[in-house]
N, C-alpha and C positions, 0 to 999 in steps of 0.2 A: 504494500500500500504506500509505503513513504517514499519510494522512488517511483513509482506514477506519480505520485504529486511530485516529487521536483521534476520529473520531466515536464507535467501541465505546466508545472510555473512560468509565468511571464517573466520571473525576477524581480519585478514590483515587491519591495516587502512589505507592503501594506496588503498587495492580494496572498504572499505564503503565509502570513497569520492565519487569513482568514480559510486556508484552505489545510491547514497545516492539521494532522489528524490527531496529530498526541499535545496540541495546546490546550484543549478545551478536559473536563474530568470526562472517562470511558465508564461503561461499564464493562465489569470484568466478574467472571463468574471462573471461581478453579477447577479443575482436571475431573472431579468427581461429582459433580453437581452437572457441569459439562454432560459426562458420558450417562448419567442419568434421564435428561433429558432430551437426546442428541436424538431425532430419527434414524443419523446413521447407526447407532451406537445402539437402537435400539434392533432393525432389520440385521444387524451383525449379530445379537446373539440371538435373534429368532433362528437365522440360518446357521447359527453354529448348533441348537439344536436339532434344525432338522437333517442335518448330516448328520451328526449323532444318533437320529433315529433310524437313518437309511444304513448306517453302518452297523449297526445293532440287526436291523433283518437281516442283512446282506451275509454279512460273516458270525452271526449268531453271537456278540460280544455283551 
């Protein structure tokens, strides 16, 4: 993200304030709260179960 914005930049640094991504406060949420409620995070362990199930028929484990 921060080098798209210095490539957009005009130079102006009245416009890199205003475009600038880490001046203003972020939200920030950690690693576990993340992966809680991530859709990726979530279709990853639905599909790590269901290969788990398919391998369980497959080779009786």
């Amino acid at each position: 993200m921060s080098t798209v914005v210095d490539v957009a930049s005009s130079g102006d640094e009245d416009d890199e304030k205003r475009r600038d991504p880490f001046a203003e406060s972020a939200i920030e949420i950690d690693d576990e709260t993340l992966r809680r409620v991530s859709p990726a995070a979530w279709a990853g362990r639905v599909t790590d179960r269901i290969d788990d199930i398919g391998r369980r028929l497959i080779y009786g484990r």
